[in-house]
N, C-alpha and C positions, 0 to 999 in steps of 0.2 A: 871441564866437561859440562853441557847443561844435558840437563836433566828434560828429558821427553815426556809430556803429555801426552794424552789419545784423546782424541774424540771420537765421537759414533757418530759411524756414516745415518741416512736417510731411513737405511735398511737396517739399522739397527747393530748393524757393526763395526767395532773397532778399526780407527784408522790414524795414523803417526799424526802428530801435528806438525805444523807448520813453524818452523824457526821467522818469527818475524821481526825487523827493524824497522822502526819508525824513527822518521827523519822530519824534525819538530822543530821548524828556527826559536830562540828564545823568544822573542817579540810573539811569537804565535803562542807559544805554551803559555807565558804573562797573561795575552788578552784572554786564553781557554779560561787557564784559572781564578781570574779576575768574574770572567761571566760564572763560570760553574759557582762562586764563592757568594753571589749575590744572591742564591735557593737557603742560606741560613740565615735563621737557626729551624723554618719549616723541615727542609730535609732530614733534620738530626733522628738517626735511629736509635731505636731503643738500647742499645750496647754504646752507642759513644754520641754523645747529646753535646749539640751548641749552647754553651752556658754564659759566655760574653761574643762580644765581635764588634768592629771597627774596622765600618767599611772603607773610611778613607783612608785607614794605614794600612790596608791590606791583617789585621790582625785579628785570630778566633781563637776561643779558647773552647775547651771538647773536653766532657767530664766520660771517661770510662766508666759506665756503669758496671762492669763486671769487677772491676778494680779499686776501685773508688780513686783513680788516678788522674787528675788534671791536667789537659798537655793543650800547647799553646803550638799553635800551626799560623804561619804568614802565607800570603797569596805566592810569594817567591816560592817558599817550599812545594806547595801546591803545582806549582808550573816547572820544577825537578822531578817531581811524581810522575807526570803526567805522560811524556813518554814510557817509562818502564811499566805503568798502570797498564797503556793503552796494546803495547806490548805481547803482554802477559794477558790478554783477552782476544788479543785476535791470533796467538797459537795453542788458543785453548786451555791457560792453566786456567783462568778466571773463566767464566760466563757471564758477568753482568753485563754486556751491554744487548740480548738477547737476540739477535741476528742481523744487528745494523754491520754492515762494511764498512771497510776502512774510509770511505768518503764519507760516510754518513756520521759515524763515529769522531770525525772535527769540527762538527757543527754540535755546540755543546748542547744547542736547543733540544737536540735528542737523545741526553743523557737521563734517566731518570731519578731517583731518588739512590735508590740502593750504588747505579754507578757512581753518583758523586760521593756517597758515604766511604765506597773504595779505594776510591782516588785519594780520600782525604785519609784514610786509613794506611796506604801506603804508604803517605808522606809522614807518618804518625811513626808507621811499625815498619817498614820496607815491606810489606804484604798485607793483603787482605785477611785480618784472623777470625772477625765476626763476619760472616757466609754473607 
């Protein structure tokens, strides 16, 4: 069974969300992740921080500040994330990408800081846990 979301309409009321699938060839999600991955370690927020990285092998490492737990993330993992991330934002579990569309939303240039900490978070934890 999944689990329904709501969003608030315009008007400020509750409305079902949208069961979304995104259909993401590998080679597309690789190049996303590869671009999104080049904003570290500037992007790293205060709850999961870029503490190495290795752009040419695709590899980061990400200290949990809340945890003090170090986790190592690949660009591949990242481009696994990335549909389920993108997903889970345009039927309303998430909000980070704050009202780009699904076209706008594959052009990574218009991801901002907090979307790519998600993304990278998902592939970390399978969900967003720091907002």
């Amino acid at each position: 069974m999944v689990k329904r979301s709501r969003l608030m309409t315009s008007a400020g009321r509750p409305r079902p969300s949208r069961l979304v699938t995104v259909k993401l060839s590998p080679s597309k999600a690789k190049e996303m992740a590869n671009e999104l991955m080049e904003n570290y370690p500037e992007y790293s927020s205060s709850s999961l921080r870029c503490i190495s990285w290795k752009y040419d092998a695709g590899i980061f490492k990400f200290l949990d500040t809340e945890t003090g737990k170090e986790h190592t993330v690949t660009a591949d993992q990242i481009a696994k994330a990335i549909p389920s991330f993108v997903e889970k934002n345009l039927s309303g579990k998430y909000n980070l990408f704050r009202g780009l569309d699904s076209v706008d939303i594959m052009d990574t240039g218009n991801w901002d800081a907090d979307a790519v900490d998600g993304v990278v978070q998902e592939a970390i934890f399978g969900e967003v846990i720091y907002g």
